[in-house]
N, C-alpha and C positions, 0 to 999 in steps of 0.2 A: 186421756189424762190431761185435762187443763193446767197450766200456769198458775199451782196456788202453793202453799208453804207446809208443805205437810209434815215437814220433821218437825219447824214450830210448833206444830200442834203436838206431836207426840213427843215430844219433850217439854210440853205443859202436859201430857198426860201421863209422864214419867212417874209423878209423886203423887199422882192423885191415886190409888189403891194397895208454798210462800207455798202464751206469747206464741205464740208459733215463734220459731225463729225464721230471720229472714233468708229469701231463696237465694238456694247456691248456685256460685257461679266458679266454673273449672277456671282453674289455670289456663291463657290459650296455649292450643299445641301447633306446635313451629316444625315441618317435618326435616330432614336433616336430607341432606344435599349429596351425592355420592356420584363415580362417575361411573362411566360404562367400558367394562374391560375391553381394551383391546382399540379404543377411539380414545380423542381428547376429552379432558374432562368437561363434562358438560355444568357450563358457568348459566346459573339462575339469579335474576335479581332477587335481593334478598326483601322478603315480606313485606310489606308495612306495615308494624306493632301502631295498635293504636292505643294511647292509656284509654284506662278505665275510665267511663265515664263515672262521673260524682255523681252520688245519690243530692239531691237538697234538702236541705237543711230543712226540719216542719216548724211549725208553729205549733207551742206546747200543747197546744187544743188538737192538731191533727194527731200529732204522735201520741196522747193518749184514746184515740179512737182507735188506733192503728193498733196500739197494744190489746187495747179487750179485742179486738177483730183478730188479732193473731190467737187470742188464745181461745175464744170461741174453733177456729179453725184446727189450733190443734187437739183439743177435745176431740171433733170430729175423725181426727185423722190419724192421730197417733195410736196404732194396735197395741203398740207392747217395747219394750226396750228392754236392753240388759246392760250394764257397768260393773265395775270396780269400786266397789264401796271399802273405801277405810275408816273406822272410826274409833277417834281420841277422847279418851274420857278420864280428869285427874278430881279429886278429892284433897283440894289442899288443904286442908284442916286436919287430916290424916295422913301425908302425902302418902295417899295411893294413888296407882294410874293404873295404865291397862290401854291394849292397843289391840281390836279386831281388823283383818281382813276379811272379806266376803267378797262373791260372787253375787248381785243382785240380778233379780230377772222379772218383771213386769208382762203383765196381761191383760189387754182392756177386758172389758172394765174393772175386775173385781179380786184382780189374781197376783199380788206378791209374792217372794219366794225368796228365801236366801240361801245362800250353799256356805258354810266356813270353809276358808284356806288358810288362815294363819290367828293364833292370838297368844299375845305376852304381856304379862302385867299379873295383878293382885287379883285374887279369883271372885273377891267379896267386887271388885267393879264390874269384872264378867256379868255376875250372875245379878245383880240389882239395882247398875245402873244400864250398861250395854246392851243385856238380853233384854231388859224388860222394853228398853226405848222400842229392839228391833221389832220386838210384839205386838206393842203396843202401834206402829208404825202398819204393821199387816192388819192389824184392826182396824182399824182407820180405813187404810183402802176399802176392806171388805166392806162396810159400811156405808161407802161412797157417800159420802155427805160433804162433799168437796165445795158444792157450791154453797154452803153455810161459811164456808171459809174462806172461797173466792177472791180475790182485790178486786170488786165490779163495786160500781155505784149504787148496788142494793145494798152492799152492806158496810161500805166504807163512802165517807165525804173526802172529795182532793179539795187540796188547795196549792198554787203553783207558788215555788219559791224560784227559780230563776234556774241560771246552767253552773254544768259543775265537769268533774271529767272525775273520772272511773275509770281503771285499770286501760288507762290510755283511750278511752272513750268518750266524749263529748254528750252528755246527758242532760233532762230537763229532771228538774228536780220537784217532786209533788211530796207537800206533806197530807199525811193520809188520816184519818181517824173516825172509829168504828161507831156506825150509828147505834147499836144497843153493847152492853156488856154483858159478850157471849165469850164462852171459854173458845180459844182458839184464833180470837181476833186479835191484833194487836195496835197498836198506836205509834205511828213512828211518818217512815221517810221511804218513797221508794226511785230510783233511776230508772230513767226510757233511754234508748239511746237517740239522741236527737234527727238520724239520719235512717232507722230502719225501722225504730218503734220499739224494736226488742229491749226486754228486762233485763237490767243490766247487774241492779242490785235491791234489796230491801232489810232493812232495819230498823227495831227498836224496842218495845217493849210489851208484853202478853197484858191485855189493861181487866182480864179475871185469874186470880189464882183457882187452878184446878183443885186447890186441897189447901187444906188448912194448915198443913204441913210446911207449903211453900209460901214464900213472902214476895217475891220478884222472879222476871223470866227478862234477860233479854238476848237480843240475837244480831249478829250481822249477818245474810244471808247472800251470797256473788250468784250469775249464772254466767252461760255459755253458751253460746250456737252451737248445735249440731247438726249441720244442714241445714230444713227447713225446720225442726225443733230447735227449743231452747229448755235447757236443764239446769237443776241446782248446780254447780260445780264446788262450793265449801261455804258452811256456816259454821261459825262461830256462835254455841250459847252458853248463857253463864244462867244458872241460879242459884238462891239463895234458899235454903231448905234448913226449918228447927233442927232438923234429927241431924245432918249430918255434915251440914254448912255450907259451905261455897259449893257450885257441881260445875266441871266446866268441860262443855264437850264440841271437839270438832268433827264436823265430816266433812268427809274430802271423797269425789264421784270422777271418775276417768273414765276411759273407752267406752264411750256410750256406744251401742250399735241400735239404732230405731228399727222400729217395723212400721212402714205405712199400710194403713186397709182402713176399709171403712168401717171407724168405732159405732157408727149407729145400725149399720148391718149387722156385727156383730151381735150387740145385743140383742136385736130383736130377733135373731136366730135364736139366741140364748131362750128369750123370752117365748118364744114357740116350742122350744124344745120341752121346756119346763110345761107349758098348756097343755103339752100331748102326754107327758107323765102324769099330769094330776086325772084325766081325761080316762087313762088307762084302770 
């Protein structure tokens, strides 16, 4: 599963009917000092801690190589993951709201799945904003048209605006904007982190309405390292819909657990298994 904006996209396609992360490094372990019954205690000089060494600083040219290079890699590598999915969804023109919890669980390549744990709110946001986003979200996957949606230079132009910081991170800032107007793309702004490459953040505006219905889509969208993946971790998006006005929905992604395996073996198992059914 590449580094691309997939809730963006299914909450543009709400009303129509976004890196590898970089490698981890442990805490160092310091073993603890004790002494031996029955002798003096035995005195160790104590370690030499050495800080961390500092990654350097890239040049916005490097770190955006570094970023498509992270997420071509985790394409490659990321089997599957599972999180904490919560998601906030109000209707202030009606003040209705509504709050799902879920169990999310991913599959490369083609397998979403949600489990419910918890939901309170107005049943009409349940069932016509909330379920349909989540559906519409597993359609998507299954579909895998991921790279029509990508942030790679096929189908977005960057251009570098300078540095900025982000939830305490130091970033290069590239404004972005989609070579053709395909539903799913947007036009906005995204953050690298200036020291590992990782996606930091992306936001702005859906530049095709999916439906006639809707008028505007925008979004701020955060990630997170999780090892060597990086994940949504909360978007903010708001749109503007004839029927039923303002939509404004949050989700928010926790306990990520990843699965590494090789996502192009996988497939092509897939792909073989499917030969030998049609074959049969």
């Amino acid at each position: 599963m590449s580094i691309r904006f997939p809730i963006v996209v299914v909450f543009a396609l709400l009303f129509s009917g976004l890196a590898l992360g970089q490698a981890f490094t442990p805490a160092p372990f310091i073993p603890a000092i004790a002494g031996v019954p029955g002798d003096n205690p035995i005195v160790l000089p104590a370690p030499e801690i050495k800080a961390p060494v500092a990654l350097p600083r890239m040049a916005p040219e490097l770190a955006l190589q570094v970023y498509h290079g992270r997420s071509v890699i985790q394409a490659q590598q990321l089997a599957g993951y599972s999180d904490v999915t919560v998601i906030h969804a109000e209707l202030p023109d009606s003040a209705q709201k509504g709050e799902f919890e879920l169990q999310r669980r991913y599959s490369a390549p083609r397998n979403l799945q949600f489990t419910a744990v918890r939901y309170t709110g107005d049943g009409f946001v349940k069932s016509n904003v909330i379920t349909r986003l989540l559906q519409s979200e597993v359609d998507h996957v299954k579909q895998d048209d991921g790279a029509l949606t990508a942030v790679t230079s096929k189908n977005y132009k960057f251009s570098y605006k300078g540095t900025n910081t982000v939830n305490a991170r130091m970033v290069h800032v590239y404004q972005v904007k989609p070579r053709s107007k395909r539903p799913g793309l947007f036009k906005g702004h995204i953050y690298i982190d200036a020291y590992t490459g990782s996606l930091v953040r992306a936001e702005g505006g859906v530049v095709k309405s999916p439906s006639f219905f809707v008028k505007k889509i925008e979004f701020v969208q955060d990630y997170a390292d999780v090892g060597n993946f990086t994940f949504p971790a909360h978007i903010h998006s708001e749109a503007l819909a004839r029927v039923i006005g303002r939509t404004i929905v949050d989700i928010y992604q926790r306990d990520y657990q990843p699965v590494v395996g090789d996502v192009l073996a996988i497939q092509a198992s897939q792909q073989a298994a499917s030969h030998t059914l049609l074959s049969q």
